[in-house]
Backbone and ligand atoms as CSV (ligand in chain L), in Angstrom:
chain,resi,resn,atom,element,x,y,z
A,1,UNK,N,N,-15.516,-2.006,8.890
A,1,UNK,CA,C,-15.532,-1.386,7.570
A,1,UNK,C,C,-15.829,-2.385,6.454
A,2,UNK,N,N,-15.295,-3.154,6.535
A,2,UNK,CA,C,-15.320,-4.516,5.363
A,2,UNK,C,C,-16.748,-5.153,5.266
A,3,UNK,N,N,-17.765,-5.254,6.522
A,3,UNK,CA,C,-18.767,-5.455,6.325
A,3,UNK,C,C,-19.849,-4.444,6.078
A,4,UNK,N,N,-19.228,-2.668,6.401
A,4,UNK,CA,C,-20.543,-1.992,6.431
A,4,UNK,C,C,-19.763,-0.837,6.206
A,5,UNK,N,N,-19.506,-1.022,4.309
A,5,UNK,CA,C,-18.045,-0.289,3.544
A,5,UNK,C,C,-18.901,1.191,2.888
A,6,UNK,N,N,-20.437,0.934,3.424
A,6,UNK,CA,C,-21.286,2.130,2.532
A,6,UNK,C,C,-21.207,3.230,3.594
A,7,UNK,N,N,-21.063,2.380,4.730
A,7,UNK,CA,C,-20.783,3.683,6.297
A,7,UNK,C,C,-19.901,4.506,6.421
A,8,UNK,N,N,-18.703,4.308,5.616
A,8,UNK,CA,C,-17.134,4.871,5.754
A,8,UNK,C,C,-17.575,6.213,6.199
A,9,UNK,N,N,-18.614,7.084,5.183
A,9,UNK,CA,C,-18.623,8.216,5.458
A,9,UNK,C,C,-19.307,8.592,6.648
A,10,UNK,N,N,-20.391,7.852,7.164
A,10,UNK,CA,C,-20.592,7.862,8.922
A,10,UNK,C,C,-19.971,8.050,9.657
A,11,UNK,N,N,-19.225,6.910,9.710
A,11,UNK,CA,C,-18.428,6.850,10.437
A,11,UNK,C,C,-17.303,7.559,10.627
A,12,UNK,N,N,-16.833,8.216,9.479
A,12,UNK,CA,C,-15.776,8.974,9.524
A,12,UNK,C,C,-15.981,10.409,10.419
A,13,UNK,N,N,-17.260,10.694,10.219
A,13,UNK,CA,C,-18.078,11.994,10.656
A,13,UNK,C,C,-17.933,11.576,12.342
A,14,UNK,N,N,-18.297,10.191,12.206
A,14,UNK,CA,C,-18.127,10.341,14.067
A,14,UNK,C,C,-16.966,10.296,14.513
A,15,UNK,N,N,-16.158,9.872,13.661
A,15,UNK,CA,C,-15.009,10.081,14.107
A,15,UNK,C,C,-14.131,11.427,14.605
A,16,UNK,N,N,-14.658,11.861,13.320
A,16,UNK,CA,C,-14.284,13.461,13.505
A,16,UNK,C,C,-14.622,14.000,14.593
A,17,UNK,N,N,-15.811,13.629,15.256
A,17,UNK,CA,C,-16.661,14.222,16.288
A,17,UNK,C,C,-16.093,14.183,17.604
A,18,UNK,N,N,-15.940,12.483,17.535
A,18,UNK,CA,C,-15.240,11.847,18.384
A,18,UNK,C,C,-14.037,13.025,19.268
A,19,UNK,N,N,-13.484,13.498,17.752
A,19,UNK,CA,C,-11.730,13.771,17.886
A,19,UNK,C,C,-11.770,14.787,18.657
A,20,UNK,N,N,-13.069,15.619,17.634
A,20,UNK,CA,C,-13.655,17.613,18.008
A,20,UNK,C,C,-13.482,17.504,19.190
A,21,UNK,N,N,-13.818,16.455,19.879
A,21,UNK,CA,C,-14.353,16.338,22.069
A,21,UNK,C,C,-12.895,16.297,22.378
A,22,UNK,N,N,-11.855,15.597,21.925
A,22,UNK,CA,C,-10.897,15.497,22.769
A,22,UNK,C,C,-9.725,16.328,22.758
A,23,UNK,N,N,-9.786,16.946,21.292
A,23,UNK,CA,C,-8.060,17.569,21.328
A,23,UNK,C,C,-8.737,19.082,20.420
A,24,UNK,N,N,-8.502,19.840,21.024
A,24,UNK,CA,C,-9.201,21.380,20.639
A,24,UNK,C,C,-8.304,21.569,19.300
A,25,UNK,N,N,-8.760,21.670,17.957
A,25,UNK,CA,C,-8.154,22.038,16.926
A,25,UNK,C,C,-9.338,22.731,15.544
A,26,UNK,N,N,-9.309,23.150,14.732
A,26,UNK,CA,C,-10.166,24.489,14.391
A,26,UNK,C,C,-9.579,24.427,12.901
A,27,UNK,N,N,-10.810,23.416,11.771
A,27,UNK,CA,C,-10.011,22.938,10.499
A,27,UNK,C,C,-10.795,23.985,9.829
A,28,UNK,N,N,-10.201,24.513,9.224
A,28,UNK,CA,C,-9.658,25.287,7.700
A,28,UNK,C,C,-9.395,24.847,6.631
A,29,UNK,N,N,-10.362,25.827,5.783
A,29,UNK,CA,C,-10.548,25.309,4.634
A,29,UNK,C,C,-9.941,23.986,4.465
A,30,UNK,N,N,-11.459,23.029,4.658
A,30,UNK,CA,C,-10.899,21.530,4.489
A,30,UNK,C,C,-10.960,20.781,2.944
A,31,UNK,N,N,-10.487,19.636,3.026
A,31,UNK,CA,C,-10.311,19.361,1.526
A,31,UNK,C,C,-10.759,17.845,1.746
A,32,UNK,N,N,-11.312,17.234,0.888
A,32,UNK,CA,C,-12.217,15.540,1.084
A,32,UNK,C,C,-10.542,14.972,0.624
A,33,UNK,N,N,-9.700,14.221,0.432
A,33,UNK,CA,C,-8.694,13.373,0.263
A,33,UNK,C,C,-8.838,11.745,1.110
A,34,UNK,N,N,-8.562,10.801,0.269
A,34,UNK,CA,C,-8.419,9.652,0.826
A,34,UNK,C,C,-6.976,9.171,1.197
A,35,UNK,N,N,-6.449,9.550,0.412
A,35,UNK,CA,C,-5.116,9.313,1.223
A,35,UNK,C,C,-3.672,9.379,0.190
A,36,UNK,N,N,-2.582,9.641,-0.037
A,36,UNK,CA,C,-1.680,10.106,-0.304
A,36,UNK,C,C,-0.304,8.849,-0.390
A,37,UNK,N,N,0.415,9.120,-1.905
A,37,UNK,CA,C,1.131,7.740,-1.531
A,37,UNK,C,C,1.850,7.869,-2.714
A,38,UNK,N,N,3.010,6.810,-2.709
A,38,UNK,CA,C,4.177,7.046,-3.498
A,38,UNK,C,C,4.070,5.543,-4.150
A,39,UNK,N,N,3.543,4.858,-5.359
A,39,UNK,CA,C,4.127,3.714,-5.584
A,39,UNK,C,C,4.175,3.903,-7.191
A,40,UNK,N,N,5.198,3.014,-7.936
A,40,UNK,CA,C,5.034,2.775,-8.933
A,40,UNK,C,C,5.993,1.628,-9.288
A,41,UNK,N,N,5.518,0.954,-11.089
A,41,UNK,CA,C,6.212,-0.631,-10.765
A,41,UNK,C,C,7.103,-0.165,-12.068
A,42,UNK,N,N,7.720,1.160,-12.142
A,42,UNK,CA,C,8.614,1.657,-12.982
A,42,UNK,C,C,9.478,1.850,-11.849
A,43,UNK,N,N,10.226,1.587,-10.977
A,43,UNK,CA,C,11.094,1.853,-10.068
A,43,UNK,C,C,12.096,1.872,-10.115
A,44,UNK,N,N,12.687,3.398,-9.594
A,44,UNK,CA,C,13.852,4.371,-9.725
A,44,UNK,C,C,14.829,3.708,-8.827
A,45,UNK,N,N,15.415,2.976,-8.001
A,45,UNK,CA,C,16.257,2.484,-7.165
A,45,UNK,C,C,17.278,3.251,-7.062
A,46,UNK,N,N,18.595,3.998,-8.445
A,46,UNK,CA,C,19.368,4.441,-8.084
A,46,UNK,C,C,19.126,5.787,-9.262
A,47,UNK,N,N,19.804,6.360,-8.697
A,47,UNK,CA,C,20.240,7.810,-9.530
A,47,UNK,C,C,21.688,8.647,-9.486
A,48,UNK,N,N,22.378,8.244,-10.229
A,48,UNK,CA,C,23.800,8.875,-9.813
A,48,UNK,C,C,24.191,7.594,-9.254
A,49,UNK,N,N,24.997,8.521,-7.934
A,49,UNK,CA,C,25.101,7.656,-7.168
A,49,UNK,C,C,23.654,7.268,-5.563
A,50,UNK,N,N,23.165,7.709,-5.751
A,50,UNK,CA,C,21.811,8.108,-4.972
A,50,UNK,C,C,21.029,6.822,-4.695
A,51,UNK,N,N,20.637,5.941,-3.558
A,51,UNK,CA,C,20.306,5.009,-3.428
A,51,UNK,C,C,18.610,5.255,-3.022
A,52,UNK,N,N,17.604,4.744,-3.416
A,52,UNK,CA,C,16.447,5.451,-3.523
A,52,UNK,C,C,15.680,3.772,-2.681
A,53,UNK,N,N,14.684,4.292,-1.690
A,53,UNK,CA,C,14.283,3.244,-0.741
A,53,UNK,C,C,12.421,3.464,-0.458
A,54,UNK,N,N,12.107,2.996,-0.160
A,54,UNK,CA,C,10.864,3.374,0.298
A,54,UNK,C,C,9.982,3.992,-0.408
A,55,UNK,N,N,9.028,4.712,-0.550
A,55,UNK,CA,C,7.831,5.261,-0.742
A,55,UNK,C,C,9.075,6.401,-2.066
A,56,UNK,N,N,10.252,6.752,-2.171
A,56,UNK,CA,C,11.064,7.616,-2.624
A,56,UNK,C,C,11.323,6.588,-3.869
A,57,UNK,N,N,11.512,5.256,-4.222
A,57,UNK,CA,C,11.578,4.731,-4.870
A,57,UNK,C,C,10.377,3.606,-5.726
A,58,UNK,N,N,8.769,4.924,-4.817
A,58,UNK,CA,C,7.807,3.508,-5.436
A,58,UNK,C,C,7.209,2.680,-4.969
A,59,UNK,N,N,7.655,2.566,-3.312
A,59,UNK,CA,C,7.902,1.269,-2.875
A,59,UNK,C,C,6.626,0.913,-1.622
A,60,UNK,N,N,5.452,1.241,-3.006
A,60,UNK,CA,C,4.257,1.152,-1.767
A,60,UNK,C,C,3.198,-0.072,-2.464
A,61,UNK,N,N,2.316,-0.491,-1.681
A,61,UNK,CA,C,1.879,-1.754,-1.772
A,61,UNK,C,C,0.277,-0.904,-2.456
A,62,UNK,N,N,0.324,-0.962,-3.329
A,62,UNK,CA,C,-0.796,-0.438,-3.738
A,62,UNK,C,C,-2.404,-1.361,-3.571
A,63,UNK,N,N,-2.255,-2.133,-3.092
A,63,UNK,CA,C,-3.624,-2.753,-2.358
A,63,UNK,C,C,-4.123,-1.150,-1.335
A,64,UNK,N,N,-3.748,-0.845,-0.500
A,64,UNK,CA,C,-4.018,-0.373,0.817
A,64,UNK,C,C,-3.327,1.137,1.083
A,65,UNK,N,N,-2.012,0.494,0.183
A,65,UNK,CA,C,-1.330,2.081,0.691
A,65,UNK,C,C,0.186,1.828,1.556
A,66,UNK,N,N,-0.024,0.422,2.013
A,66,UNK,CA,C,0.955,0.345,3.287
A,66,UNK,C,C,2.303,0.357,2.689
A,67,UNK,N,N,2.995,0.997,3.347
A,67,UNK,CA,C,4.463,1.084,2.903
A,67,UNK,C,C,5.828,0.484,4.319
A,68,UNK,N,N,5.415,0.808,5.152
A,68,UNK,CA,C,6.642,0.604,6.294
A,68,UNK,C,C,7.357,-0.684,5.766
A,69,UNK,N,N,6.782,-1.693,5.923
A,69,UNK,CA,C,6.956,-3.134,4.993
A,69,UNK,C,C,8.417,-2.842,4.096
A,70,UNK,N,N,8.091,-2.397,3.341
A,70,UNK,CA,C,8.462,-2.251,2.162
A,70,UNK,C,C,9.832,-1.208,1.971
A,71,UNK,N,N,9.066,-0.288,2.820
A,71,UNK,CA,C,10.700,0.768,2.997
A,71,UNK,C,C,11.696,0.247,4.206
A,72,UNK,N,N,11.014,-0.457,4.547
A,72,UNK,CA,C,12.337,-1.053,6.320
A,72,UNK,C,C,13.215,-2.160,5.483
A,73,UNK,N,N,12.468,-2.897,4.339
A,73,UNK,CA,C,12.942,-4.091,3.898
A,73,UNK,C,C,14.346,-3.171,2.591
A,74,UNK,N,N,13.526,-2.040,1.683
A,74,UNK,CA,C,14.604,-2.244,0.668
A,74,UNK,C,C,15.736,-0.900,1.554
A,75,UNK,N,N,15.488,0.074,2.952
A,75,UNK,CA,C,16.311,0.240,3.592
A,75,UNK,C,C,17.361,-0.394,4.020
A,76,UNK,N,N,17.161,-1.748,4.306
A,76,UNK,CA,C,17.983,-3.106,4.572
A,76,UNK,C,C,18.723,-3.085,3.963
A,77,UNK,N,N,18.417,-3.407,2.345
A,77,UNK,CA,C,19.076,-4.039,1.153
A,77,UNK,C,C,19.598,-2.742,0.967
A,78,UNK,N,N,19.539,-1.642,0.654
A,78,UNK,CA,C,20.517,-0.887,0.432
A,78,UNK,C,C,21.502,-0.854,0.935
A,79,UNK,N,N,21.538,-1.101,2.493
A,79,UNK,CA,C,21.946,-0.812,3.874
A,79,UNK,C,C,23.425,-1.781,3.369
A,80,UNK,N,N,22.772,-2.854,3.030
A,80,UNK,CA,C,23.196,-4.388,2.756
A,80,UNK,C,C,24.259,-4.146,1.417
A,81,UNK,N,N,24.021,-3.644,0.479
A,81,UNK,CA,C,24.551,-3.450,-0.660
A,81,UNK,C,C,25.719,-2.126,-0.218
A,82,UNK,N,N,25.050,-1.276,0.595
A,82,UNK,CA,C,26.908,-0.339,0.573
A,82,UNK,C,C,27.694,-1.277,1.447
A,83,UNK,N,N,27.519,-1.870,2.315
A,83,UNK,CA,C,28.391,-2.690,3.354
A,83,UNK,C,C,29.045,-3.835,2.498
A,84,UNK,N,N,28.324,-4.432,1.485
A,84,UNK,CA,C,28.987,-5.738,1.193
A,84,UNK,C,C,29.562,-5.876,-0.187
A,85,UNK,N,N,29.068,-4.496,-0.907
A,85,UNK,CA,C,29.197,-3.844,-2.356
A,85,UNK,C,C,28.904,-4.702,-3.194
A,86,UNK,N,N,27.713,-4.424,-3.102
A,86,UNK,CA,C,26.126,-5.854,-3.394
A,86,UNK,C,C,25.484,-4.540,-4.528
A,87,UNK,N,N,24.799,-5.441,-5.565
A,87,UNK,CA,C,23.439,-4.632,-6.637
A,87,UNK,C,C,22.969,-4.549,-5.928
A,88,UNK,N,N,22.390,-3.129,-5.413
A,88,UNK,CA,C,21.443,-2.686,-4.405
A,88,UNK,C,C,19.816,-2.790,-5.723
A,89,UNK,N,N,20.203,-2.399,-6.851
A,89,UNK,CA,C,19.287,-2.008,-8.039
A,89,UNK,C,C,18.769,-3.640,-8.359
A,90,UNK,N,N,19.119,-4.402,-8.661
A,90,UNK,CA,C,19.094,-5.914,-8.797
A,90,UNK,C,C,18.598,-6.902,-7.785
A,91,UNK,N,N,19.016,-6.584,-6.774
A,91,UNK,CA,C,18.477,-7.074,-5.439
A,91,UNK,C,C,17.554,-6.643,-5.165
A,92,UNK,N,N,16.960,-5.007,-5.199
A,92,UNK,CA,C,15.109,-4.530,-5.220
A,92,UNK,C,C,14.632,-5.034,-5.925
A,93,UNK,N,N,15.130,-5.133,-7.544
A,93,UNK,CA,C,14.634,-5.317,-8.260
A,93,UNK,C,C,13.723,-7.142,-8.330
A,94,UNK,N,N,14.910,-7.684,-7.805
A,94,UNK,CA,C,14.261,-9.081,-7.447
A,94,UNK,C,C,13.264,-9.358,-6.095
A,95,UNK,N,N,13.425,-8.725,-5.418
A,95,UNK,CA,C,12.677,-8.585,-3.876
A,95,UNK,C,C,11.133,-8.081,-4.552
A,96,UNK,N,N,11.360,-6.657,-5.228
A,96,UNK,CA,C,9.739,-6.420,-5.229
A,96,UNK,C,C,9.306,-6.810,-6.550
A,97,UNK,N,N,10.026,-6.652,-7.309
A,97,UNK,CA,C,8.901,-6.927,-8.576
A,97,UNK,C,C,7.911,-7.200,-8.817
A,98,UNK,N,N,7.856,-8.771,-8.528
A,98,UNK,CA,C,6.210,-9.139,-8.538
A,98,UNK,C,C,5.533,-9.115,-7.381
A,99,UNK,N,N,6.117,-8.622,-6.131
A,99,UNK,CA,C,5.313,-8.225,-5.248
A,99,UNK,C,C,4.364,-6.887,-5.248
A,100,UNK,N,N,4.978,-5.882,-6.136
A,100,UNK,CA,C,4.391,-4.566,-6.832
A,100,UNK,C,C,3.685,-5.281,-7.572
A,101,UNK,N,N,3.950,-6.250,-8.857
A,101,UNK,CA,C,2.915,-6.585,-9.438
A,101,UNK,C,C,1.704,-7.254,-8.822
A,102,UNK,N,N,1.764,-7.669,-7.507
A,102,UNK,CA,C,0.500,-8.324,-7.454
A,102,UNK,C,C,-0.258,-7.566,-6.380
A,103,UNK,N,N,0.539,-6.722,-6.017
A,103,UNK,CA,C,-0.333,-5.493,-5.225
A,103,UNK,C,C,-1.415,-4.422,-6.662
A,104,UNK,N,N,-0.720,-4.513,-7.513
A,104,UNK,CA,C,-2.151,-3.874,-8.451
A,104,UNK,C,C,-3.063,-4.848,-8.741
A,105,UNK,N,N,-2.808,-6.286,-9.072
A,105,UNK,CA,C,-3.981,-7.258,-8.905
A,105,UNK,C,C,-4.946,-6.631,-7.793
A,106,UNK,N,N,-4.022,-6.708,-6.797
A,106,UNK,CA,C,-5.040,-7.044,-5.444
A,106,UNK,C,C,-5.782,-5.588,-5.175
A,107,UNK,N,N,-5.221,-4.619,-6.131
A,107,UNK,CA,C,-6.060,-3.530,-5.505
A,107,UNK,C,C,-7.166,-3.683,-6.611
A,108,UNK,N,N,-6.745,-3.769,-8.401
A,108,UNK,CA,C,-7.922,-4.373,-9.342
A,108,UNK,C,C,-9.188,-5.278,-8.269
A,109,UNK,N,N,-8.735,-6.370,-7.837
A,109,UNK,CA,C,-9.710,-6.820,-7.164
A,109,UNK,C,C,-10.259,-6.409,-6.389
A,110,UNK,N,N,-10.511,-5.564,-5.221
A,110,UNK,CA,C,-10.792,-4.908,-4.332
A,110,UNK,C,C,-11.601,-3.775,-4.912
A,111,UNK,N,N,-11.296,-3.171,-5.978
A,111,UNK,CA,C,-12.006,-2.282,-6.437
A,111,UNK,C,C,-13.130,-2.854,-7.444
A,112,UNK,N,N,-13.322,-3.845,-7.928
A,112,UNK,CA,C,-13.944,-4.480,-8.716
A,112,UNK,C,C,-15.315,-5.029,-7.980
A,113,UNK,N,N,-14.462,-5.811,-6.772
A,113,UNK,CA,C,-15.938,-6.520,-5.792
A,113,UNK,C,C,-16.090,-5.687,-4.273
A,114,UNK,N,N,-14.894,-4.395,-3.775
A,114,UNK,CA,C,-15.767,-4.280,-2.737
A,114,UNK,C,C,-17.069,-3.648,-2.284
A,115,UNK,N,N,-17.054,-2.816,-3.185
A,115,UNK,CA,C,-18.744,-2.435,-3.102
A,115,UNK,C,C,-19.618,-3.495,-2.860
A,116,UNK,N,N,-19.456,-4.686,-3.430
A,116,UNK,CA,C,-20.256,-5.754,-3.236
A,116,UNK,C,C,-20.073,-6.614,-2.177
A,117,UNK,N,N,-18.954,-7.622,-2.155
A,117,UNK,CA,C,-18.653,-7.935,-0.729
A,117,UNK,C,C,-17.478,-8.764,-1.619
A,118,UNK,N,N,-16.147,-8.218,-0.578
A,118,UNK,CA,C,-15.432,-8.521,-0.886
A,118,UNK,C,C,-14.814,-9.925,-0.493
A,119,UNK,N,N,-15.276,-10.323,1.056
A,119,UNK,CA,C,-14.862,-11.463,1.328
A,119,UNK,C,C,-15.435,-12.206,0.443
A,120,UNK,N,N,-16.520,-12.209,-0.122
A,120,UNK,CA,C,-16.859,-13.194,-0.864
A,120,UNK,C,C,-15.947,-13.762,-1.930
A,121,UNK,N,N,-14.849,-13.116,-2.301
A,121,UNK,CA,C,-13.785,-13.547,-3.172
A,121,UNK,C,C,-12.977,-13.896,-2.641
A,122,UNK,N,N,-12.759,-13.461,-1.447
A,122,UNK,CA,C,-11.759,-13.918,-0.439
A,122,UNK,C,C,-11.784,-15.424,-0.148
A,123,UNK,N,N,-13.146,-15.450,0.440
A,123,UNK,CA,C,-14.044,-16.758,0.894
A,123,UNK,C,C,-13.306,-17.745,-0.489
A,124,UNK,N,N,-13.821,-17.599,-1.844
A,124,UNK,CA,C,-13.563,-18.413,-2.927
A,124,UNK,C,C,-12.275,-18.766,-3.098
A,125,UNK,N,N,-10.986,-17.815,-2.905
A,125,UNK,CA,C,-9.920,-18.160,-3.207
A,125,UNK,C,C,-9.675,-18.747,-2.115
A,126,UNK,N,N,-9.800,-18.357,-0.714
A,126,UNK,CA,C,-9.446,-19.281,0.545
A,126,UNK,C,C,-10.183,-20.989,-0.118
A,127,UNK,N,N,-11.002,-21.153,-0.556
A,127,UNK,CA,C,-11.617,-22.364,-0.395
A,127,UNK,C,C,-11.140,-23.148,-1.979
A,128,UNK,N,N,-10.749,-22.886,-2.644
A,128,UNK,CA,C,-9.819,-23.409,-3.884
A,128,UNK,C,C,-9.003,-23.759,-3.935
A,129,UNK,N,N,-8.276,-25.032,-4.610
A,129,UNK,CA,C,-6.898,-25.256,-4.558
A,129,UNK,C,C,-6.641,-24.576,-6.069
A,130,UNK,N,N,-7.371,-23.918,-6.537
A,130,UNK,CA,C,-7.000,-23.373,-8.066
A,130,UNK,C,C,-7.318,-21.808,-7.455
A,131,UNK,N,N,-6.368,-21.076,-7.224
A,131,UNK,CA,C,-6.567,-19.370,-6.725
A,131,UNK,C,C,-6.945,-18.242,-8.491
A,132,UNK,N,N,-6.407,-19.301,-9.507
A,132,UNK,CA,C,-6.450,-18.266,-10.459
A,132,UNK,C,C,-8.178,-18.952,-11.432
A,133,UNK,N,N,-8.514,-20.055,-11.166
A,133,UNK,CA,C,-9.591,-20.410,-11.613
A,133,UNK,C,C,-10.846,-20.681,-11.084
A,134,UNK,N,N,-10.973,-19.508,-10.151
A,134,UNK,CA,C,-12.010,-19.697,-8.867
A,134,UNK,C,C,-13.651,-19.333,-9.999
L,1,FAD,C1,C,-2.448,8.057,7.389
L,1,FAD,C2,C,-1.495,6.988,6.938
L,1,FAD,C3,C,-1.613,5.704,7.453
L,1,FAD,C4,C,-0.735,4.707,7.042
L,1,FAD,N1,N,-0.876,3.445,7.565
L,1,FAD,C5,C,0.021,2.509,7.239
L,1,FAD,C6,C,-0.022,1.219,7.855
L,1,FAD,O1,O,-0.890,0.923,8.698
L,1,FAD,N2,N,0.905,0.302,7.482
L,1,FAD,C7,C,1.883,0.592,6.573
L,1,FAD,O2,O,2.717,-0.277,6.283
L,1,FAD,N3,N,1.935,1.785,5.966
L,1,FAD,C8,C,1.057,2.774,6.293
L,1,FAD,N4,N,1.143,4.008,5.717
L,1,FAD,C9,C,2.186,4.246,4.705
L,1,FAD,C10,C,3.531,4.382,5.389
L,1,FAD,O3,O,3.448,5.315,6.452
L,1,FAD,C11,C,4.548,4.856,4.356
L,1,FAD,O4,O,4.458,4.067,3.194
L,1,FAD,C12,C,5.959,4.739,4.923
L,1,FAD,O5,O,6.080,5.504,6.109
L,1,FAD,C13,C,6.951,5.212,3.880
L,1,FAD,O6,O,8.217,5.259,4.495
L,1,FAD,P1,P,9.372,6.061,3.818
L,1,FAD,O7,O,10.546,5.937,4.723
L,1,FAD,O8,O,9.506,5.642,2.389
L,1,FAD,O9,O,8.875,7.576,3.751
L,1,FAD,P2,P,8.479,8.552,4.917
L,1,FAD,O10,O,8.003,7.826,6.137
L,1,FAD,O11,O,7.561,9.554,4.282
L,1,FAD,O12,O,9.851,9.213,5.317
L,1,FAD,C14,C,10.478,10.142,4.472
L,1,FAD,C15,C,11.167,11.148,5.379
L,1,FAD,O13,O,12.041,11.946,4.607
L,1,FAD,C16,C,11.881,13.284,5.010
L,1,FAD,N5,N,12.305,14.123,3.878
L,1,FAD,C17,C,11.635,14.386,2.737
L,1,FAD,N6,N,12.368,15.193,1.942
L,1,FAD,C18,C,13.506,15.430,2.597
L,1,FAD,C19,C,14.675,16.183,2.294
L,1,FAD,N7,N,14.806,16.842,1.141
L,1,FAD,N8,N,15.666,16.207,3.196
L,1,FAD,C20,C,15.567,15.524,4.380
L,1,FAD,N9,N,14.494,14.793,4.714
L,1,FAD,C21,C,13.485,14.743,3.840
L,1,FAD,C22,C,10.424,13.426,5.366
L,1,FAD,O14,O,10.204,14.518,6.231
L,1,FAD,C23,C,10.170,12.091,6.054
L,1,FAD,O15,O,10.454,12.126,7.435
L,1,FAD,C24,C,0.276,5.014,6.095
L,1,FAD,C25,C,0.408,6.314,5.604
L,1,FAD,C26,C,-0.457,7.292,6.018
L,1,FAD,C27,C,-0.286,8.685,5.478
């Protein structure tokens, strides 16, 4: 995909095709969607008493989408905070912060050069000892 990112929709078609051959299923009224997701860097952690974790609190990596990461880790810390009667809110709050913040960098970037080629920025920051003055 990363090298031949204009194919997605090819490929996706063969995919589909692929699928049609193996598992008998019969789509209805279909809808084009890329994909579906919970993040934001306004994050709700608690409510009441209500301990809020995962994709329920925000807690998605907005580069890509990926969340498991992210909900197994502040599952933990919650986990961690009723057992030891720990800031569950303070402790996310320090864990993701700027990790949310630099997942919108990284998706800004990605959307900026991948049409074009993205390793090529990749390539630059891998090869810099200055990542912010490439
Ligand atoms: C197609 C796809 C591919 C993905 N690929 C990746 C990947 O490769 N790597 C990665 O890290 N992330 C990936 N993700 C994202 C990842 O799956 C989610 O970010 C992650 O599962 C979020 O975990 P969660 O526990 O917050 O929420 P969920 O996994 O959504 O779990 C929430 C659960 O709560 C249940 N629930 C909701 N409301 C109620 C209610 N009122 N009462 C009781 N239960 C309720 C739901 O049924 C669900 O089981 C992908 C997502 C999708 C859709």
């Amino acid at each position: 995909m990363f090298g031949k990112f204009k194919d997605a929709s090819k490929c996706f078609k063969e995919t589909k095709s692929i699928i049609s051959n193996l598992v008998d299923f019969n789509i209805r009224n279909p809808k084009k969607m890329a994909g579906y997701g919970g993040f934001s860097n306004k994050n709700i952690f608690k409510q009441d008493e209500t301990l809020y974790v995962g994709e329920a609190a925000g807690l998605q990596d907005l580069f890509w989408g990926f969340g498991m990461r992210n909900a197994i880790t502040s599952g933990f810390l919650a986990a961690q905070s009723i057992i030891n009667d720990t800031d569950y809110v303070k402790d996310a709050e320090n864990y993701f912060n700027k990790k949310l913040k630099a997942s919108i960098v990284n998706r800004y970037i990605w959307e900026k050069f991948s049409s074009k080629d993205y390793s090529f920025i990749i390539n630059r920051i891998h090869n810099s000892t200055d990542s912010i003055n490439i």
